[in-house]
C-alpha positions in Angstrom: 3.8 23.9 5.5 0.4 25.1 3.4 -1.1 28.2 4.6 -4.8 26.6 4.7 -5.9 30.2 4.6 -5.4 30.7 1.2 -6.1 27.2 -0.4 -9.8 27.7 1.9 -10.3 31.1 0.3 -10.7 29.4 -3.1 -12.9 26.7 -2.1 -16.1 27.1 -3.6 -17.6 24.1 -1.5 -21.2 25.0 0.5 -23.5 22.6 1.9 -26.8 22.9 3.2 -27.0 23.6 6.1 -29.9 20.8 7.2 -27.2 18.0 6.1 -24.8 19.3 7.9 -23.3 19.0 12.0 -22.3 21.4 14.7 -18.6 21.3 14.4 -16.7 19.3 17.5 -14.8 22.2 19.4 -12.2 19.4 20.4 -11.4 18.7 16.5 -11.8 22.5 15.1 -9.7 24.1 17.4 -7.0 26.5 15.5 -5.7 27.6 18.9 -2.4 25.8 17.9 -2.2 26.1 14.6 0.7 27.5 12.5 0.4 29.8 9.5 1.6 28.3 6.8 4.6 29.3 4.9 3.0 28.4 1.2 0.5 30.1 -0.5 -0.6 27.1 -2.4 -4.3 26.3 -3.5 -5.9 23.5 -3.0 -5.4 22.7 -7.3 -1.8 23.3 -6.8 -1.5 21.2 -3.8 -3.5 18.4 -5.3 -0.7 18.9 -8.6 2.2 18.5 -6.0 0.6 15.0 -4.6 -0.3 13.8 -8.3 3.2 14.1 -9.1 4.3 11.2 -7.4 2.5 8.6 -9.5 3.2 10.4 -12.3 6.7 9.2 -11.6 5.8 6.5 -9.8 3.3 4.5 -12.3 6.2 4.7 -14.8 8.9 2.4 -13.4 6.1 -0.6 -12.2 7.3 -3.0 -15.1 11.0 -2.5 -16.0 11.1 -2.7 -11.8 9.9 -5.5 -11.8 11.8 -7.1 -15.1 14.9 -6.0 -14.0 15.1 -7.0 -10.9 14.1 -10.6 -11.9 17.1 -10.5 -14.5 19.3 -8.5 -12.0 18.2 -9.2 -8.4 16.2 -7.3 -6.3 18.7 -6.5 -3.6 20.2 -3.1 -5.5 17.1 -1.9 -7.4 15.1 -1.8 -4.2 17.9 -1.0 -2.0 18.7 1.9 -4.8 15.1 3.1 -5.6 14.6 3.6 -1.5 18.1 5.7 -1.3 17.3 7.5 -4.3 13.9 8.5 -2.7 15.8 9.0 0.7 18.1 11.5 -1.0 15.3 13.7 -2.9 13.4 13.8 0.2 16.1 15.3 1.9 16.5 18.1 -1.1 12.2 18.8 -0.8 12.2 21.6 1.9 15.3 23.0 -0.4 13.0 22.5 -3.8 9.5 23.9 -2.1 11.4 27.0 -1.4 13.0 27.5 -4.6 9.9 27.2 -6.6 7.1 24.9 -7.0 8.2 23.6 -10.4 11.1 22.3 -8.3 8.9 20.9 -5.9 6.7 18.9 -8.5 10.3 17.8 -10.5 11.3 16.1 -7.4 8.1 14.5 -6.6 7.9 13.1 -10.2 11.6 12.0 -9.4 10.7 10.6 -5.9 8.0 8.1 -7.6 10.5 6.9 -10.3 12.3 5.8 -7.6 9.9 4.2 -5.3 7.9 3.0 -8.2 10.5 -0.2 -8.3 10.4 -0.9 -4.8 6.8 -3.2 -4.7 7.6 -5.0 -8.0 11.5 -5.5 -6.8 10.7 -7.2 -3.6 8.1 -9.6 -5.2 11.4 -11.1 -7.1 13.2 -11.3 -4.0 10.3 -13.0 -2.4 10.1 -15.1 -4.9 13.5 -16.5 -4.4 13.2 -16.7 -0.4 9.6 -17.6 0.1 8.6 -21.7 0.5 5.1 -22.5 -1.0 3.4 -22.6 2.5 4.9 -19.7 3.8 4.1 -17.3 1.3 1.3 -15.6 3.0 3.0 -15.3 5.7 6.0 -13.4 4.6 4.5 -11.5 1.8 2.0 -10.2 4.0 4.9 -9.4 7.0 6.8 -7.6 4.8 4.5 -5.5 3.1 2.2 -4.5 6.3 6.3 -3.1 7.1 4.3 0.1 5.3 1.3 0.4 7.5 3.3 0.0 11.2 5.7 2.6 9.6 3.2 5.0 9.1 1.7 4.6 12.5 4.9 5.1 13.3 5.6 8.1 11.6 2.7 10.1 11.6 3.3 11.4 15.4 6.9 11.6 15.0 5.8 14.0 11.8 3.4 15.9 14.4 6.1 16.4 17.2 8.7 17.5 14.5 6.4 20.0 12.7 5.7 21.7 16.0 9.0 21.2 17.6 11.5 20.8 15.2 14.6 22.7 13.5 15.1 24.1 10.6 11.8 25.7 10.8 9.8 22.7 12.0 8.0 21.1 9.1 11.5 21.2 7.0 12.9 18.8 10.0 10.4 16.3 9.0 12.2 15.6 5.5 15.3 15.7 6.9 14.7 13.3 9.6 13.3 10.6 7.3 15.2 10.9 4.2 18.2 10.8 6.7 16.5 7.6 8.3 16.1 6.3 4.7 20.1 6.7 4.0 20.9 4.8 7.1 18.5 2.2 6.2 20.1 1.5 2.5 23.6 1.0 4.6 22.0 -1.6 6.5 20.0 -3.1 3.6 23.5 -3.4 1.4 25.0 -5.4 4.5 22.2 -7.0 6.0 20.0 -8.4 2.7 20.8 -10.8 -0.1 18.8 -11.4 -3.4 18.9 -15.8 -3.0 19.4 -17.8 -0.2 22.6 -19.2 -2.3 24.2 -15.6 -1.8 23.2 -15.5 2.0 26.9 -15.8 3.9 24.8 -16.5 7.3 22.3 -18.6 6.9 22.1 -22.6 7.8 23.2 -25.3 5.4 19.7 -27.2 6.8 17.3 -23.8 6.1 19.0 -23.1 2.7 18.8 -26.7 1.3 14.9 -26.1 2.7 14.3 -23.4 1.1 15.8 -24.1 -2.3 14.5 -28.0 -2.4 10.9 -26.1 -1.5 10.8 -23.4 -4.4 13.1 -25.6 -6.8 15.2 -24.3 -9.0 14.2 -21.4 -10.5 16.1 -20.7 -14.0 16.5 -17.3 -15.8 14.3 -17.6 -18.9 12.4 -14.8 -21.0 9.2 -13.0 -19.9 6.7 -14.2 -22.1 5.0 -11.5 -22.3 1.5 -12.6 -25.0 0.9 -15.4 -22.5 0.9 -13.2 -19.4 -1.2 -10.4 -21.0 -3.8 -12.8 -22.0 -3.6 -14.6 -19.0 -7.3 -14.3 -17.1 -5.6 -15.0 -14.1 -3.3 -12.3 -13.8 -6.0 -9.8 -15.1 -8.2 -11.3 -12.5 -5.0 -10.3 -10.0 -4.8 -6.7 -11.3 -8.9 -6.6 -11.3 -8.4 -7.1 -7.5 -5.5 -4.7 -6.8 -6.9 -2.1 -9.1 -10.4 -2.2 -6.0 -8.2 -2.2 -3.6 -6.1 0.5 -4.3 -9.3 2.4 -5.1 -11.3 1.8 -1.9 -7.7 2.0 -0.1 -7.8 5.5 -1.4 -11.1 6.9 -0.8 -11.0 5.4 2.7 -7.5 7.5 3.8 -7.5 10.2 1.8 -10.7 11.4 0.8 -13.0 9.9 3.7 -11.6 12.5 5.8 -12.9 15.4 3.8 -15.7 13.9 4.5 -15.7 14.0 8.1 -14.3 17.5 8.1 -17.1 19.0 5.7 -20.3 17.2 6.8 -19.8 15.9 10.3 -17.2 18.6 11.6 -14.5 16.4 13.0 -11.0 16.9 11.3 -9.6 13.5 12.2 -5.9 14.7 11.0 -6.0 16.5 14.2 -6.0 14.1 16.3 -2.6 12.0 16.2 -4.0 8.9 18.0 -7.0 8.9 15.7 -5.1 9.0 12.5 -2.7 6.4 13.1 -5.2 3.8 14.4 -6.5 2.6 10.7 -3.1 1.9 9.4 -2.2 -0.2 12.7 -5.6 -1.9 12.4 -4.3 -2.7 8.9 -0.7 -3.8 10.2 -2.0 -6.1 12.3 -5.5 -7.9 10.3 -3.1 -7.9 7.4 -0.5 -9.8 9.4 -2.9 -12.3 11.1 -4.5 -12.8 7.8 -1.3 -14.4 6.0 -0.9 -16.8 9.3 -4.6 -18.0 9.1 -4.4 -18.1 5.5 -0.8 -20.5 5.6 -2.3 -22.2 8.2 -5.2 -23.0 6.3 -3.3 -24.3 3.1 -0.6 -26.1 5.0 -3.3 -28.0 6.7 -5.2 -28.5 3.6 -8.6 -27.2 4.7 -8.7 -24.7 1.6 -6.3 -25.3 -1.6 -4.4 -22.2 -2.4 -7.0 -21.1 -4.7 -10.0 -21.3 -2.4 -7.8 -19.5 0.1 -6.6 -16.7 -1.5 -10.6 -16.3 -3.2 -11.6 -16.3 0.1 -9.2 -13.7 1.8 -9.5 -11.4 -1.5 -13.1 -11.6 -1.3 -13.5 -10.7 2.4 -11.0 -7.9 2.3 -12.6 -6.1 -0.3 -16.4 -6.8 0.3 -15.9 -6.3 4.0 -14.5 -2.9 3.4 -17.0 -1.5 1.2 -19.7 -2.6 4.0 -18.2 -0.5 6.1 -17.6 2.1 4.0 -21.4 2.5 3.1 -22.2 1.9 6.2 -20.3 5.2 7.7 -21.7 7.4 5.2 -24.9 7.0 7.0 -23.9 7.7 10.7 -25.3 11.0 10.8 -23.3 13.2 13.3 -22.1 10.7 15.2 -18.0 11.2 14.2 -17.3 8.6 16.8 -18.8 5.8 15.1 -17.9 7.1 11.8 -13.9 7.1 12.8 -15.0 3.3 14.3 -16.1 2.2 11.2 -13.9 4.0 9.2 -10.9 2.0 11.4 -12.8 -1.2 11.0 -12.7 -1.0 7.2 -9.6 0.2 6.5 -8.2 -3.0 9.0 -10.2 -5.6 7.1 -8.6 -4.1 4.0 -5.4 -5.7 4.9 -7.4 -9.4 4.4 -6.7 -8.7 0.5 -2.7 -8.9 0.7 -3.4 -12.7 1.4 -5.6 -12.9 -1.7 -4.6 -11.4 -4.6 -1.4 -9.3 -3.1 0.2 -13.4 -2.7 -1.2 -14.5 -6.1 2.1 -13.7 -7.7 3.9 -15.9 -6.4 1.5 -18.6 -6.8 1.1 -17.9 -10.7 4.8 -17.7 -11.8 7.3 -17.4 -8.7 9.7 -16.5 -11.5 8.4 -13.8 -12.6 6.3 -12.5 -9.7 8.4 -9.4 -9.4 6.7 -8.4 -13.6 3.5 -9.5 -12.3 3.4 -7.1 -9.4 4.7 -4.5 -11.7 1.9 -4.9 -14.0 -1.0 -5.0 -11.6 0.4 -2.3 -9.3 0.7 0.0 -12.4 -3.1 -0.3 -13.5 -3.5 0.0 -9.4 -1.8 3.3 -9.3 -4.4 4.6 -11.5 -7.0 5.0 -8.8 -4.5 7.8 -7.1 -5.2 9.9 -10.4 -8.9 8.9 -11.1 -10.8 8.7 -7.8 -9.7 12.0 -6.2 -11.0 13.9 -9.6 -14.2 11.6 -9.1 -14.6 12.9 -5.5 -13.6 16.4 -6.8 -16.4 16.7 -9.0 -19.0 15.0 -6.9 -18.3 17.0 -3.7 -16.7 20.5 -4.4 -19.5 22.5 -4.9 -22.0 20.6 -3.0 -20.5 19.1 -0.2 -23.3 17.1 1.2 -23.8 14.0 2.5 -25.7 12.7 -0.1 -23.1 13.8 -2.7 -20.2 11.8 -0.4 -22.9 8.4 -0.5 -22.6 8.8 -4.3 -18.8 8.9 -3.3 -19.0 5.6 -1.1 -21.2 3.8 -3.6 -19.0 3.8 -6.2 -16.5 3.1 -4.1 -18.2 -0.5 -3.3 -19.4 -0.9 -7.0 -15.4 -1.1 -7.5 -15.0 -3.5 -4.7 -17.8 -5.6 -5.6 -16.5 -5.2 -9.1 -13.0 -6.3 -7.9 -13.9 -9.5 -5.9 -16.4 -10.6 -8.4 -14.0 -10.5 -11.2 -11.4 -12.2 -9.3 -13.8 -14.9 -7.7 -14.5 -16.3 -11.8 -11.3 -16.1 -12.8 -8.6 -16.6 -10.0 -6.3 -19.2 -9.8 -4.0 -20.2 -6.7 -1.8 -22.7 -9.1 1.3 -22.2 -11.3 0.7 -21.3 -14.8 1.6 -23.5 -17.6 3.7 -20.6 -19.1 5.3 -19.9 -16.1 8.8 -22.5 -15.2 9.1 -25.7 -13.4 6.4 -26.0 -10.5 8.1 -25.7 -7.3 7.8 -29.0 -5.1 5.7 -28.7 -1.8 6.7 -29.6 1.1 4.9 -31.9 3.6 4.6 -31.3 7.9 7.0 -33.5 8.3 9.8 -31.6 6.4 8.7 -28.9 8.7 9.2 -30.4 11.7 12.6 -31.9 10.4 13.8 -28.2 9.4 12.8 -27.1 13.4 14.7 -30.4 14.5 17.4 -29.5 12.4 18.0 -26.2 13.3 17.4 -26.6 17.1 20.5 -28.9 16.7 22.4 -26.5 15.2 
């Protein structure tokens, strides 16, 4: 799509040439590479990306507050066809003009931006107080298998699709993304009292388990004074940043300083996003098992999954900055840290729920707006650290401050965390003992 040509020819990036590696013929092979059809630098490119959470940072809250008041069903549904549309218009808009380009990008955010916060509400509204690790954390690692997913089906389509190959890949997915708002209008209902299908046994569960949950206003003083919910958006705000160091700029590094362009090798690339699929799925099991069996109250749990998924990562993070030329066990760790990443959804990515079920889906919206910050801040950081001297002492720099905001993250979140409802939030939902468990399996094996 980019003619890297041209965005090369006006980076001003040298290293020495002691601190550097002999580049890996398998990884820096052009043999089979296509000139691009954009003459874009690497400013304007970065503009392009940006312009996604400049849309996307803007529609966190009302997503969130309207889909409380509204249901979450349409607003997600709707911000994920709207998205599916525009994508299918960006080969059309990239050759028009860039400003197009960067209009529908901006557009493409607004309408992702409510997904996140929309399907905390629904959650909300579906999820039992011991299960909520379990399907918060199945639904959201839904990203991280799609991307493994998608990434080669990108690669084949770019090399062997229509319309010119790279354009096929838009039209595939925002195709895909059509189809899948049919499905989601038919299939998907906002509460369990909507549901046409479900059991009389697993509805009266469900609703006796979260209680009733009434429509009252946000209040919004409490929650912005809240320490736990800034101790929630401390967390998120680390994670998103080491999230995006370790997948977006942590290849540059490998491609500058050790040689190894990672983003060539399709099996490579997709392996840190299915390590996070699956640690982040595993991790809300372990972590409901753990509170259902009471070994850990919710708050000890979710301190101890938020901790381990954002200290782990920065270990490893640090710890592949000084691998020396070794790409293979740079890639390892790099793999190892972005899949105990995933431990955080169980920590703070569930606390939502435990703080104010009704009005998780605001919640998410707030902390995953001060989250998308990181998307604008740490690439400039990066940037200024590493364009003219791309060394590997100026990517350590990189990787340290990268922990500091993990460490920063956990430690804020260890003092003032909290796994229990909030006396603004509504009534405390009732929890459910084993043996309601085992009478729901009885009950539906009947049926």
């Amino acid at each position: 799509m980019v003619n890297s040509s041209a965005s090369e020819a006006t980076n001003f990036n040298h290293s020495h040439a002691d601190d550097l590696c002999i580049a890996n013929d398998s990884s820096s092979s052009d043999l089979h590479r296509k000139a691009g059809e954009f003459n874009w630098d690497s400013q304007l490119q970065g503009l392009i990306l940006a312009a996604f959470f400049y849309g996307y940072i803007v529609t966190q809250i009302p997503g969130g507050w309207l889909a409380e008041r509204y249901g979450g069903k349409i607003l997600l549904g709707g911000g994920i066809l709207c998205t599916s549309v525009l994508t299918l218009l960006t080969p059309l808009a990239a050759r028009w003009k860039v400003e197009a380009l960067i209009a529908v990008r901006v557009l493409e955010g607004i309408g992702e931006g409510v997904t996140f916060p929309a399907m905390h509400a629904m959650l909300a509204k579906w999820a039992p107080v011991y299960e909520r690790s379990r399907m918060v954390t199945f639904v959201y690692a839904g990203a991280q298998l799609g991307t493994v997913i998608g990434m080669p089906i990108s690669g084949i389509l770019c090399q062997y699709g229509f319309a010119g190959g790279w354009p096929s890949v838009f039209y595939v997915f925002g195709a895909a993304g059509c189809l899948w708002f049919i499905a989601w209008f038919f299939l998907c209902y906002d509460t369990p009292a909507k549901h046409p299908r479900i059991s009389i046994a697993e509805r009266e569960y469900i609703e006796s388990n979260i209680g009733e949950q009434k429509r009252m206003p946000t209040p919004w003083k409490k929650i912005l004074i809240s320490p736990p919910v800034w101790a929630c958006a401390a967390a998120h705000f680390a994670n998103n940043w080491g999230f995006y160091t370790l997948l977006t700029c942590l290849p540059m590094y490998m491609k500058d300083v050790l040689k190894y362009d990672i983003a060539k090798n399709g099996s490579l690339s997709g392996m840190p996003y299915l390590a996070n699929w699956i640690v982040m799925t595993l991790g809300g099991q372990v972590a409901d098992f753990l509170r259902m069996r009471h070994y850990l109250t919710t708050r000890s749990t979710r301190k101890l999954f938020n901790v381990l998924g954002l200290l782990l990562p920065g270990v490893f993070l640090i710890a592949a900055g000084f691998t020396g030329c070794n790409y293979s066990a740079a890639v390892g760790l790099v793999i190892v840290a972005v899949g105990t990443s995933g431990l955080a959804m169980s920590g703070y990515g569930v606390n939502h729920l435990d703080l104010s079920p009704g009005h998780a889906g605001t919640l998410m919206g707030l902390t995953n707006c001060l989250a998308t910050i990181p998307g604008f801040v740490g690439p400039q950081i990066v940037g200024a650290l590493t364009y003219y001297e791309a060394t590997r002492l100026q990517w350590q720099k990189v990787f340290y401050i990268a922990m500091g905001v993990y460490g920063w993250g956990a430690l804020v979140y260890l003092l003032l965390g909290s796994g229990e409802q909030q006396k603004w939030a509504e009534e405390k939902p009732k929890e459910v003992s084993d043996e309601s468990q085992n009478l729901l399996s009885d009950t539906n094996e009947d049926n």
